[in-house]
py3Dmol code that shows the C-alpha trace and the ligand (Angstrom):
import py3Dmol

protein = """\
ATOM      1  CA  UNK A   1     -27.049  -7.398 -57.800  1.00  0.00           C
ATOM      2  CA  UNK A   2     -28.978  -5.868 -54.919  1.00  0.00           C
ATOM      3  CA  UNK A   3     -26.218  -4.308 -53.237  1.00  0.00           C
ATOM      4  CA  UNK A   4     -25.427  -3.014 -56.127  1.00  0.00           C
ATOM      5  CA  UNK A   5     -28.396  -1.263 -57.152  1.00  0.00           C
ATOM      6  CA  UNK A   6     -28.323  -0.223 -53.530  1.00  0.00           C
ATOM      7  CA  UNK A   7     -24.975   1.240 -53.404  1.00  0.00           C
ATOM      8  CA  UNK A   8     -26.009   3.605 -56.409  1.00  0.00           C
ATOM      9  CA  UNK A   9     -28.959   5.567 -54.155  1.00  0.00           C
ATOM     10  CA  UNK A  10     -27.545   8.589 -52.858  1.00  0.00           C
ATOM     11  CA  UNK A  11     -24.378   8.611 -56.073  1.00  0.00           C
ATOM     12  CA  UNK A  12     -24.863   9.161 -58.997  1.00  0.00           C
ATOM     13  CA  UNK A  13     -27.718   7.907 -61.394  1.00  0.00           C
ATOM     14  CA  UNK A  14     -31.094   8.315 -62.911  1.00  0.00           C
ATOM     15  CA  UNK A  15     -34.453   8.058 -61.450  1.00  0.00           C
ATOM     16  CA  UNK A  16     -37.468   6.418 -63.046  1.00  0.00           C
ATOM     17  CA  UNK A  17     -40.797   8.538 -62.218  1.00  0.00           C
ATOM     18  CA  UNK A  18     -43.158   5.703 -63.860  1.00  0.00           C
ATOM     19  CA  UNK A  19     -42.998   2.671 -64.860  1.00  0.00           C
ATOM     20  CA  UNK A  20     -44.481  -1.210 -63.825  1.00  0.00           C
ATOM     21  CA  UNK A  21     -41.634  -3.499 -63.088  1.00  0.00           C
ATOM     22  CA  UNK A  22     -44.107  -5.554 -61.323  1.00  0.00           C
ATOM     23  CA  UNK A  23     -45.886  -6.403 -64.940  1.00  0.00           C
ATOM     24  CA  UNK A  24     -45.331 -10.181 -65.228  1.00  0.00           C
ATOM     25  CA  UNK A  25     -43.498  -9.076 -69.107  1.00  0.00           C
ATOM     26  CA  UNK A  26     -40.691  -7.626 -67.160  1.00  0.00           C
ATOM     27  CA  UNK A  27     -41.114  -9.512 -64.062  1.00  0.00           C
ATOM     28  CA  UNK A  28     -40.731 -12.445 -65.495  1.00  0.00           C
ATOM     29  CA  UNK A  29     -37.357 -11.456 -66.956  1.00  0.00           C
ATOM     30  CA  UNK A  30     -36.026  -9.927 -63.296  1.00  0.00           C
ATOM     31  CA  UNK A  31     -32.568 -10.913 -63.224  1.00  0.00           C
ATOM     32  CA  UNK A  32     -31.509  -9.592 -66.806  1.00  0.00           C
ATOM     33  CA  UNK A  33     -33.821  -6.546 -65.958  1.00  0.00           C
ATOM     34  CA  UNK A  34     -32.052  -5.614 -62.657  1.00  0.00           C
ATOM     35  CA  UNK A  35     -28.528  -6.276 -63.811  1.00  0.00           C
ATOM     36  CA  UNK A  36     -29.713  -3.503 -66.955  1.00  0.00           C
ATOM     37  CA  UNK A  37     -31.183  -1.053 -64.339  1.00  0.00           C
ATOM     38  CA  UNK A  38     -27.748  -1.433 -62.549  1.00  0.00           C
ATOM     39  CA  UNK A  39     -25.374  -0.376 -65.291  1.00  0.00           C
ATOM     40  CA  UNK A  40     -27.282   2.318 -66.845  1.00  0.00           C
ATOM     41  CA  UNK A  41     -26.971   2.880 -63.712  1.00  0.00           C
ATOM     42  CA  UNK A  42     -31.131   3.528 -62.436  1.00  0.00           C
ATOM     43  CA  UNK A  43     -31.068   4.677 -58.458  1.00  0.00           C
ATOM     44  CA  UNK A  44     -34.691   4.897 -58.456  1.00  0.00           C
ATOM     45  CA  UNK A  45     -38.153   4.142 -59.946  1.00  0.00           C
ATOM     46  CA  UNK A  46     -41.677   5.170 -59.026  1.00  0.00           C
ATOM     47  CA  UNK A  47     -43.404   2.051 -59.381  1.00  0.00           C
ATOM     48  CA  UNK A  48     -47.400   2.432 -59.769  1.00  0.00           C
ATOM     49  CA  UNK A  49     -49.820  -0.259 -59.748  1.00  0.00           C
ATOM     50  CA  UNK A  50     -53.121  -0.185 -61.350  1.00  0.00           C
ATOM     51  CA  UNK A  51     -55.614  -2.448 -60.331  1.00  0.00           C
ATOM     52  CA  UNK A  52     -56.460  -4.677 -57.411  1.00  0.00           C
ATOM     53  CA  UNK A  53     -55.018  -7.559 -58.757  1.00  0.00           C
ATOM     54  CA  UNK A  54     -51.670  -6.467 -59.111  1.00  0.00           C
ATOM     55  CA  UNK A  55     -51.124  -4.110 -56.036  1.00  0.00           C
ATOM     56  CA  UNK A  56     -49.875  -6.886 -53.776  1.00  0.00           C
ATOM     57  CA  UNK A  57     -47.164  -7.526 -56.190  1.00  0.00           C
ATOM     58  CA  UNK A  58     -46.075  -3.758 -56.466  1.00  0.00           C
ATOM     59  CA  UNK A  59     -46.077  -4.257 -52.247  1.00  0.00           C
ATOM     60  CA  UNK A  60     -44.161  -7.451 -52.290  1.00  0.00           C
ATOM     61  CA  UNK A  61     -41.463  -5.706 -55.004  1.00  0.00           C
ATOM     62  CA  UNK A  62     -41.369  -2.363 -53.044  1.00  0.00           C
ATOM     63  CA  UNK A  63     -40.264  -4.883 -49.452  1.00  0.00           C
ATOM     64  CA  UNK A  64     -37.619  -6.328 -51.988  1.00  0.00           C
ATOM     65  CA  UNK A  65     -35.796  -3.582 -53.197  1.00  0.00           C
ATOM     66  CA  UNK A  66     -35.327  -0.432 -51.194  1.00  0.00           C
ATOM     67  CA  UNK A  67     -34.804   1.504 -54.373  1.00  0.00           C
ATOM     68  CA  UNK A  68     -38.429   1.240 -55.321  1.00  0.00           C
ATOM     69  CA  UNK A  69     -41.211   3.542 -54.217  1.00  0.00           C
ATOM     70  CA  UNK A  70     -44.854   2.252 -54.397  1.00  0.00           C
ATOM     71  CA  UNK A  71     -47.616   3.735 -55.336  1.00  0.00           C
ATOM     72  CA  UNK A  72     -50.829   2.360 -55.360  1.00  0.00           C
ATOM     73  CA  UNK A  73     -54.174   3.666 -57.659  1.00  0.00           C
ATOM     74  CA  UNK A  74     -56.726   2.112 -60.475  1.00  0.00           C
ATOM     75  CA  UNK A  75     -56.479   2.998 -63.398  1.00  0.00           C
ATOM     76  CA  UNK A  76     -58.799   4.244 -65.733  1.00  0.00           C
ATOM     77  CA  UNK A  77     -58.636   0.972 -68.341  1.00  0.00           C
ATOM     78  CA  UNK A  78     -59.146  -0.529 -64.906  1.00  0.00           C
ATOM     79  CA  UNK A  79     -62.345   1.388 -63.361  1.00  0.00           C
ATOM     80  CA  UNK A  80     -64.910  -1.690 -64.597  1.00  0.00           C
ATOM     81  CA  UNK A  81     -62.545  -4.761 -62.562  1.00  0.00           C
ATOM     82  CA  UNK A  82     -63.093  -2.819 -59.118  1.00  0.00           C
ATOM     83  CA  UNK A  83     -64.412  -4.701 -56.436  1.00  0.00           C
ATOM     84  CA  UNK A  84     -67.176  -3.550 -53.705  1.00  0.00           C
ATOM     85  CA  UNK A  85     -64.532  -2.781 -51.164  1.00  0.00           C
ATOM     86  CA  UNK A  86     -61.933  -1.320 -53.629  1.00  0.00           C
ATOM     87  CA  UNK A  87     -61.515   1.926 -52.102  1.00  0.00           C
ATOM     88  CA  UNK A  88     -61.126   0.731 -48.309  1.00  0.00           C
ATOM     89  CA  UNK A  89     -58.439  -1.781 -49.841  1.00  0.00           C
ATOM     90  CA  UNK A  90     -56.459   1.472 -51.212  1.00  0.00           C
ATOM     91  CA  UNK A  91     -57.188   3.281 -48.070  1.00  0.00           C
ATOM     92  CA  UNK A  92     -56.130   0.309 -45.836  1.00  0.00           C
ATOM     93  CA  UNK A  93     -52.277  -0.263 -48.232  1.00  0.00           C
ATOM     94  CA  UNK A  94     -51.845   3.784 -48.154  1.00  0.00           C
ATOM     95  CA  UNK A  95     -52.264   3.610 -44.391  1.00  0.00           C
ATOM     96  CA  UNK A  96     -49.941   0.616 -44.613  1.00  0.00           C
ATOM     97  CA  UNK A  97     -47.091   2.322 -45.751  1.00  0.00           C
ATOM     98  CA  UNK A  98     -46.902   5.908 -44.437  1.00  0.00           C
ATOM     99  CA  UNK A  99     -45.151   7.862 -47.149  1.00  0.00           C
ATOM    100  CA  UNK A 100     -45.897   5.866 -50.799  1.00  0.00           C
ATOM    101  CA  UNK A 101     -48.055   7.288 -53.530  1.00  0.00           C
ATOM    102  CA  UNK A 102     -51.499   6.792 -55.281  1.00  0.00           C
ATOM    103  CA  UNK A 103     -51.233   6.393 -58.961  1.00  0.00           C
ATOM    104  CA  UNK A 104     -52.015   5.343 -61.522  1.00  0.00           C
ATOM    105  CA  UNK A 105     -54.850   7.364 -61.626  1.00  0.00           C
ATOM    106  CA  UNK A 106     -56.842   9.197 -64.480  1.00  0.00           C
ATOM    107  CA  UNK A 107     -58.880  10.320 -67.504  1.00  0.00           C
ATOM    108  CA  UNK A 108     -58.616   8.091 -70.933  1.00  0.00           C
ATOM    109  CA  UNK A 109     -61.061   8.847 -73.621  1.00  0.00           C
ATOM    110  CA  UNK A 110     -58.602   6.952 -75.884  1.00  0.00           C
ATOM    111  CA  UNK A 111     -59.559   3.373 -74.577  1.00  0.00           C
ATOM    112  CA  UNK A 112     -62.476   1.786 -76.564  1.00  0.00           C
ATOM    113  CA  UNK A 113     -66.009   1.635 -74.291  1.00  0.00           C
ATOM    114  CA  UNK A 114     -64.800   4.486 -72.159  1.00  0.00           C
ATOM    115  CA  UNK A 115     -67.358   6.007 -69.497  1.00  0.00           C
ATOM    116  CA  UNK A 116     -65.887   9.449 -69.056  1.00  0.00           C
ATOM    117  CA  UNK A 117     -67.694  10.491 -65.810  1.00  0.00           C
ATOM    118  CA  UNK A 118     -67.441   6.634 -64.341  1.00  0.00           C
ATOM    119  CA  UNK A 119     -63.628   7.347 -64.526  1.00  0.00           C
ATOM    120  CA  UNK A 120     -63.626  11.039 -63.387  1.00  0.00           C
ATOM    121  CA  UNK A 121     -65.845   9.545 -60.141  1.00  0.00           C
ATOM    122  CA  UNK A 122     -62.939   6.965 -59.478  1.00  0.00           C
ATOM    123  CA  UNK A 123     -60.549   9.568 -60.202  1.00  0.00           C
ATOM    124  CA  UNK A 124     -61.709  12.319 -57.995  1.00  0.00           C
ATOM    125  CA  UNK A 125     -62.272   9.681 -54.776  1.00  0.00           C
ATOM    126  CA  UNK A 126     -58.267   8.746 -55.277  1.00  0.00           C
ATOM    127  CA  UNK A 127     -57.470  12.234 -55.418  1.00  0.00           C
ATOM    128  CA  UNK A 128     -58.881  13.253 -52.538  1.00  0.00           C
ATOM    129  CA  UNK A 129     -57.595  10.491 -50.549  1.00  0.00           C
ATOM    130  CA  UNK A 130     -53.852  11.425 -51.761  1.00  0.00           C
ATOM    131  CA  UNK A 131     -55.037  14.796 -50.748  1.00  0.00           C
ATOM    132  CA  UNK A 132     -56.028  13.862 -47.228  1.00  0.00           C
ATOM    133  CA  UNK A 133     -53.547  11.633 -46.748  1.00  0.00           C
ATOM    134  CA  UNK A 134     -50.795  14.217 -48.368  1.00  0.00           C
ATOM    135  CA  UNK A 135     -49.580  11.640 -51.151  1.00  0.00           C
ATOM    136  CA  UNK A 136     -48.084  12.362 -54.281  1.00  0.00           C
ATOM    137  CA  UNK A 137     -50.617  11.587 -57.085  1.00  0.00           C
ATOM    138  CA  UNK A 138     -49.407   9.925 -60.297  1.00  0.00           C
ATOM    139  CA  UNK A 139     -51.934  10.935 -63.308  1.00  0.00           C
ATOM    140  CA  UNK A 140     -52.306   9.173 -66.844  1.00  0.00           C
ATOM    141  CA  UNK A 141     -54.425  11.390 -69.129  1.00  0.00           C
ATOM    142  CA  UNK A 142     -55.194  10.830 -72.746  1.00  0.00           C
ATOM    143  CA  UNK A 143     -57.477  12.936 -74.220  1.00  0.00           C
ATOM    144  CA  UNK A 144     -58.786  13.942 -71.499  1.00  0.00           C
ATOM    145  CA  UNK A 145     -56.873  17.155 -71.426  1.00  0.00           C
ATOM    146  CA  UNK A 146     -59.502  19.586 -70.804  1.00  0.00           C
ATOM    147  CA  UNK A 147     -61.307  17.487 -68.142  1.00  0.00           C
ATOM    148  CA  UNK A 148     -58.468  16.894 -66.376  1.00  0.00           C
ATOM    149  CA  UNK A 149     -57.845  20.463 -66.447  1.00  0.00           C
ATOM    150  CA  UNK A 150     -60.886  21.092 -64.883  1.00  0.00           C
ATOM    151  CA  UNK A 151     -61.001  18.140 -62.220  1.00  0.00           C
ATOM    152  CA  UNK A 152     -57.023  19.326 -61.093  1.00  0.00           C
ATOM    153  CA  UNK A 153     -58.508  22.748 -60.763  1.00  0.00           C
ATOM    154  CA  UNK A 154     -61.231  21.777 -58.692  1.00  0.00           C
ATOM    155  CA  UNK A 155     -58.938  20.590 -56.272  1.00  0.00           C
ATOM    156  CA  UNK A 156     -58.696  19.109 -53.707  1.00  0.00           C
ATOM    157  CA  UNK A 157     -54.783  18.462 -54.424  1.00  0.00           C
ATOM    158  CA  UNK A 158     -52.033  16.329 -52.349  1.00  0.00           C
ATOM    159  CA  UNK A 159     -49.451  18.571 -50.882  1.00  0.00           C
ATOM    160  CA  UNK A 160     -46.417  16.995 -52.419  1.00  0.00           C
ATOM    161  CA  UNK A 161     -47.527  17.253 -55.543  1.00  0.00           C
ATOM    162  CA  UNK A 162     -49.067  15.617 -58.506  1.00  0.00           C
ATOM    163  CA  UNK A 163     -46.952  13.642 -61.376  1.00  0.00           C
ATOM    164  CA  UNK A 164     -48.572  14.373 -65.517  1.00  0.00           C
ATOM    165  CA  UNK A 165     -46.598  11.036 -66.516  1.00  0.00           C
ATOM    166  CA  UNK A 166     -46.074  10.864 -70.381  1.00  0.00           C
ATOM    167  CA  UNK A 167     -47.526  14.447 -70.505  1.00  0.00           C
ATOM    168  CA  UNK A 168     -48.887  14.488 -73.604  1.00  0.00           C
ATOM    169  CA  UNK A 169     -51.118  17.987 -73.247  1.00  0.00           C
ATOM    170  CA  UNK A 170     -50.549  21.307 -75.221  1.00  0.00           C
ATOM    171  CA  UNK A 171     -47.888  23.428 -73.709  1.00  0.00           C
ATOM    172  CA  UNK A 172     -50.266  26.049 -73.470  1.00  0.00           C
ATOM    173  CA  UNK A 173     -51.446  24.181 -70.201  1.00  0.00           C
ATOM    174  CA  UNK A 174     -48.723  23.934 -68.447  1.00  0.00           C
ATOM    175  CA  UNK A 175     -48.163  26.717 -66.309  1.00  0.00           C
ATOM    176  CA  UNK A 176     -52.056  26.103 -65.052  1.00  0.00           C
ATOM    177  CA  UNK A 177     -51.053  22.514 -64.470  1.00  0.00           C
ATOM    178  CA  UNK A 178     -47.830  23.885 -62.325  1.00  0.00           C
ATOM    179  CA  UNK A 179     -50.017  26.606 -60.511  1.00  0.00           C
ATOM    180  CA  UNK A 180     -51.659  23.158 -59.396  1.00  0.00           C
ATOM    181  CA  UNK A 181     -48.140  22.250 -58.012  1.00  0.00           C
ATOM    182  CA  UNK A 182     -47.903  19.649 -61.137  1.00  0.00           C
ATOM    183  CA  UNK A 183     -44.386  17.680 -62.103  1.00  0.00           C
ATOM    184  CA  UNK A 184     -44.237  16.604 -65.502  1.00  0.00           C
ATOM    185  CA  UNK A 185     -42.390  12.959 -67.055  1.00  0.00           C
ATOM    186  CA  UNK A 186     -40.590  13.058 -70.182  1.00  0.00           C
ATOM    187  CA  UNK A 187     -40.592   9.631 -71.962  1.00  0.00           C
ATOM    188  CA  UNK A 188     -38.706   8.628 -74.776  1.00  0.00           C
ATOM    189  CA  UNK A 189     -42.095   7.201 -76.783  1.00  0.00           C
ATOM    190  CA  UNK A 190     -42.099  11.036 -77.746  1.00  0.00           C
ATOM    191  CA  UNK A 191     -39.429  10.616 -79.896  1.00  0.00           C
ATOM    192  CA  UNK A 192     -41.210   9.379 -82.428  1.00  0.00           C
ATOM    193  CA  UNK A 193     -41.007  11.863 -85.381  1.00  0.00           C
ATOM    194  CA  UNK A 194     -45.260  12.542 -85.076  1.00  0.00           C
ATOM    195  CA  UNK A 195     -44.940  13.762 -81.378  1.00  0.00           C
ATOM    196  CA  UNK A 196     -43.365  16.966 -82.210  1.00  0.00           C
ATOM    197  CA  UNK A 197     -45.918  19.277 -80.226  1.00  0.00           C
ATOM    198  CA  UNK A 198     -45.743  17.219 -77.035  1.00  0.00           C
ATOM    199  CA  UNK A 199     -41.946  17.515 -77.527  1.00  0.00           C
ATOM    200  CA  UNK A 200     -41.881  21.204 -77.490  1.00  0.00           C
ATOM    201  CA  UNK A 201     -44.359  21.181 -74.626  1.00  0.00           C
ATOM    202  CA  UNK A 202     -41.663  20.009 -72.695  1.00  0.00           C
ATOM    203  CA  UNK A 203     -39.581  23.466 -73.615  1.00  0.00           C
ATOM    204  CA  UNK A 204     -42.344  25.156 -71.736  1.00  0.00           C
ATOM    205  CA  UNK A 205     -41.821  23.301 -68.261  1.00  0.00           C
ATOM    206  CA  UNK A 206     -40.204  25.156 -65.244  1.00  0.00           C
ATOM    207  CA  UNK A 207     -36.813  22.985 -64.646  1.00  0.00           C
ATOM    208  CA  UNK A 208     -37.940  22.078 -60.994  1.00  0.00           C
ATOM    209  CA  UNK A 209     -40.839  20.501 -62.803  1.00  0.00           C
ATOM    210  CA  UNK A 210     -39.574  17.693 -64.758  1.00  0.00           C
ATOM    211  CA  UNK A 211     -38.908  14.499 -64.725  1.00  0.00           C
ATOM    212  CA  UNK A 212     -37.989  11.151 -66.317  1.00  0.00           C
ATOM    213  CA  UNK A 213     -39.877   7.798 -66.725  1.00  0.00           C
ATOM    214  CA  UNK A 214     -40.269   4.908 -69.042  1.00  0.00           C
ATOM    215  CA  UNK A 215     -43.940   3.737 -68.157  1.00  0.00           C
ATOM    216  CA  UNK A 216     -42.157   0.268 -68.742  1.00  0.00           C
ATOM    217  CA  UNK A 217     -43.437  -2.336 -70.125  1.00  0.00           C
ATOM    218  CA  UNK A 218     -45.768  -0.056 -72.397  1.00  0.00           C
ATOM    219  CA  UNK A 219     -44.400   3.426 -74.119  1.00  0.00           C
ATOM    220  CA  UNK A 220     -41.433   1.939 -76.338  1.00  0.00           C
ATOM    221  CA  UNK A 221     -39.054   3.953 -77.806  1.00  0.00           C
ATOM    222  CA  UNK A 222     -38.890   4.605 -81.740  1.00  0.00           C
ATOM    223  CA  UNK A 223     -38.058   1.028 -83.000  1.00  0.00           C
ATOM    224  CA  UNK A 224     -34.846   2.184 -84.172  1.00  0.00           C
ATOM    225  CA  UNK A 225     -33.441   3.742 -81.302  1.00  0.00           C
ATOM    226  CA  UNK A 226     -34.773   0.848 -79.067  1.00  0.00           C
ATOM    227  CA  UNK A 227     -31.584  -1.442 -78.144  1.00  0.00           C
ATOM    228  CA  UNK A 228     -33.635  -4.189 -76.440  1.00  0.00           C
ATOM    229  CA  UNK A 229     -36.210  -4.907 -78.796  1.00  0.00           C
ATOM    230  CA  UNK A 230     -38.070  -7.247 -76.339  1.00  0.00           C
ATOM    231  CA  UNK A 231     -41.492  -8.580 -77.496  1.00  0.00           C
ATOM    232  CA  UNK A 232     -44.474  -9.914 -75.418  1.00  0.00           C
ATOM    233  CA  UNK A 233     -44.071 -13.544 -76.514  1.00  0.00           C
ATOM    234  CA  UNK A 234     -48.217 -13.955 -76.552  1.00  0.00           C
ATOM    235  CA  UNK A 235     -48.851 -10.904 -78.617  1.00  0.00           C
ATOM    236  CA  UNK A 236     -45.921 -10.225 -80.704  1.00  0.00           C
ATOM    237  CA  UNK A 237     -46.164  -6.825 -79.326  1.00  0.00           C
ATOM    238  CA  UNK A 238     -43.180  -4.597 -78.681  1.00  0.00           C
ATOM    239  CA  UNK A 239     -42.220  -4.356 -75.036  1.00  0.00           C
ATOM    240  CA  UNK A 240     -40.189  -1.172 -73.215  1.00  0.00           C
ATOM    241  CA  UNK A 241     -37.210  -1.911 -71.525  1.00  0.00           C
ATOM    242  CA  UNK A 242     -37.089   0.047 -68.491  1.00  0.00           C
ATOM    243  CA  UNK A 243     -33.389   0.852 -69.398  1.00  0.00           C
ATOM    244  CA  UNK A 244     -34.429   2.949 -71.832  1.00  0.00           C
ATOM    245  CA  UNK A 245     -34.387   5.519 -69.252  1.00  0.00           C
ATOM    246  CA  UNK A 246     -31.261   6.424 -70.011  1.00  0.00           C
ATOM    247  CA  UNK A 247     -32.537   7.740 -74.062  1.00  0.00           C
ATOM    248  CA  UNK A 248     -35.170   9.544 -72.172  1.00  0.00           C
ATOM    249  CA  UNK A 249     -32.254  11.788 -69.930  1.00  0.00           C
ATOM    250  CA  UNK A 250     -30.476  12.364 -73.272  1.00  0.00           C
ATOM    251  CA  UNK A 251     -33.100  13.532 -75.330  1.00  0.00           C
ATOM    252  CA  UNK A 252     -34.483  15.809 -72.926  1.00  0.00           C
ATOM    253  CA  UNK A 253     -31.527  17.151 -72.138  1.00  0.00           C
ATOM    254  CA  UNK A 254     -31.085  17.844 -75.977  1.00  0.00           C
ATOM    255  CA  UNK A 255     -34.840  19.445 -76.234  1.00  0.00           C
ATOM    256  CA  UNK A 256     -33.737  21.620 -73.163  1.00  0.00           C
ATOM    257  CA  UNK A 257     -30.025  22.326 -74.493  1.00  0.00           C
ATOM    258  CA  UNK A 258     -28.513  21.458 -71.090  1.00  0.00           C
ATOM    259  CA  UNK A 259     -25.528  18.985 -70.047  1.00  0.00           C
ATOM    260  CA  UNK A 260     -27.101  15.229 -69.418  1.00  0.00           C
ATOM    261  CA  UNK A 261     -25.014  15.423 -66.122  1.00  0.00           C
ATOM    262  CA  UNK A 262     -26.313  18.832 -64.934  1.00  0.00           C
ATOM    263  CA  UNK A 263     -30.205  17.478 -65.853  1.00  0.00           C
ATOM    264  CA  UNK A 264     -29.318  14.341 -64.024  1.00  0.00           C
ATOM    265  CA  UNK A 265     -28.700  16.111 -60.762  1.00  0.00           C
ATOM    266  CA  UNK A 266     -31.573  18.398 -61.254  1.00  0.00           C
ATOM    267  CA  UNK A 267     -34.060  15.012 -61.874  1.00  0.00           C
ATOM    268  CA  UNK A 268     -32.846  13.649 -58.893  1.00  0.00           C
ATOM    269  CA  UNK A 269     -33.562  16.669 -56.909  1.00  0.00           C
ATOM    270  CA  UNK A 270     -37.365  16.885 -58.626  1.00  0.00           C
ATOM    271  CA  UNK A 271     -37.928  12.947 -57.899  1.00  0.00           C
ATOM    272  CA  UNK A 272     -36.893  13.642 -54.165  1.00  0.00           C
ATOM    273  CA  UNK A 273     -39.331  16.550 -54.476  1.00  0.00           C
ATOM    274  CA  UNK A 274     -42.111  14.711 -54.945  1.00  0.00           C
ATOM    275  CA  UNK A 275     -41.690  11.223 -53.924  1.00  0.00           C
ATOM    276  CA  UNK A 276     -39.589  11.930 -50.991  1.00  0.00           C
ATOM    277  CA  UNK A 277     -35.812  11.827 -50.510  1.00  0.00           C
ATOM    278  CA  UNK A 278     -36.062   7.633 -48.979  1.00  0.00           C
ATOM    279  CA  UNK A 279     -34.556   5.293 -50.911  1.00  0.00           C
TER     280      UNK A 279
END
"""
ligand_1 = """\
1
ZN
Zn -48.221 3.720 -66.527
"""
view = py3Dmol.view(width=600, height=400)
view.addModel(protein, "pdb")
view.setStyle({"model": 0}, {"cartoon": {"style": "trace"}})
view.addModel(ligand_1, "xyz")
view.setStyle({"model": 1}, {"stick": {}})
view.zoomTo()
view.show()
């Protein structure tokens, strides 16, 4: 199954701009999850880790599988698990591996015992070391628009770019957000019937902008248009499959009235844009 999944980078196929395959939900399902990645078929996935604990295993998958590219961050659910030294760690893995990412990274005001401005600190000392170290940036914000607004406008921002994954922010923000040199990830969670706004954002977003993810395990699809229908055993909860990729392609490329094929190429082209062309 490797050489297949490597025999797809460069061809055809669809690249994932966030997800976790290092979570132990889908990580402890690998083979049946690679052998789906290969026939949808995925060429690609940003894979972002978000905590200390789990950023050797997003290394240790990324020296695997030449199809995945790293990035490396804490999250905002994660701000309160940091250790002492957690920022020389990051700094130390970045410098590691010339060329991979820093994400997750963000705002939540969502999450239940939130501190706003403990986050934004954490947030704004990643960002500027994807800045100096010219790293794309992978952001999570939930709502958190506004602040994020103002934190991505204060700069300073990495030259490749930075990635709104699941952007979930009013579409009157967008062309600020790509002023900042901002992609934006379509997932197909937004399918659900509720999520019409975000969905129409996503008719405001230049076509060199956009991009595809999963945020796998989390962000399922509408139950009924989820063919997996995988479960955390522990919780009961539902689990994404990051194969749903391929509902994500076709529903954006029904929102933006354009060929799947034609968006395909123009995703790959984006994901190369910001992550870097390497497979
Ligand atoms: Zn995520």
């Amino acid at each position: 199954m490797a050489e297949a999944m490597v025999k797809t980078i460069g061809g055809e196929g669809l690249d994932d701009a966030h997800n976790h395959l290092q979570d132990p939900l889908l990580a402890g399902r690998w083979p049946e999850v690679r052998e789906a990645l290969a026939a949808v078929p995925v060429r690609r996935a940003a894979v972002n880790g978000t905590c200390e604990a789990d950023w050797p295993a997003v290394e240790r998958l990324a020296a695997d599988c030449p199809w995945v590219h790293p990035s490396f961050g804490l999250h905002p659910w994660k701000v309160k698990e940091r250790s002492g030294g957690w920022l020389r760690r990051l700094r130390a893995l970045l410098e590691r591996h010339p060329g991979v990412g820093v994400g997750e990274i963000g705002l939540d005001r969502w999450i239940e015992g939130h501190d706003l401005e403990e986050q934004a600190a954490v947030f704004r000392s990643q960002l500027e070391l994807a800045s100096e170290l010219e790293r794309p940036a992978t952001l999570h914000c939930l709502r958190a628009w506004g602040r994020m607004r103002e934190e991505v406008d204060k700069g300073p921002r990495p030259r490749p770019g930075l990635l709104l994954h699941a952007y979930g922010g009013p579409a009157e923000m967008v062309e600020s957000f790509v002023a900042a040199g901002a992609y934006f990830s379509f997932n197909a969670a937004f399918l659900e019937p509720r999520k019409e706004r975000t969905r129409e954002a996503f008719t405001a977003v230049p076509l060199d902008r956009l991009l595809i993810e999963t945020d796998a395990p989390a962000m399922p699809p509408p139950e009924a248009l989820d063919r997996w229908g995988w479960r955390d055993p522990a919780s009961g909860r539902r689990v994404n499959h990051p194969a749903s990729l391929g509902l994500a392609l076709e529903s954006l490329a029904r929102i933006r009235k354009m060929d799947t094929k034609e968006l395909a190429r123009v995703l790959r082209d984006n994901f190369s844009s910001l992550f870097g062309a390497g497979g």
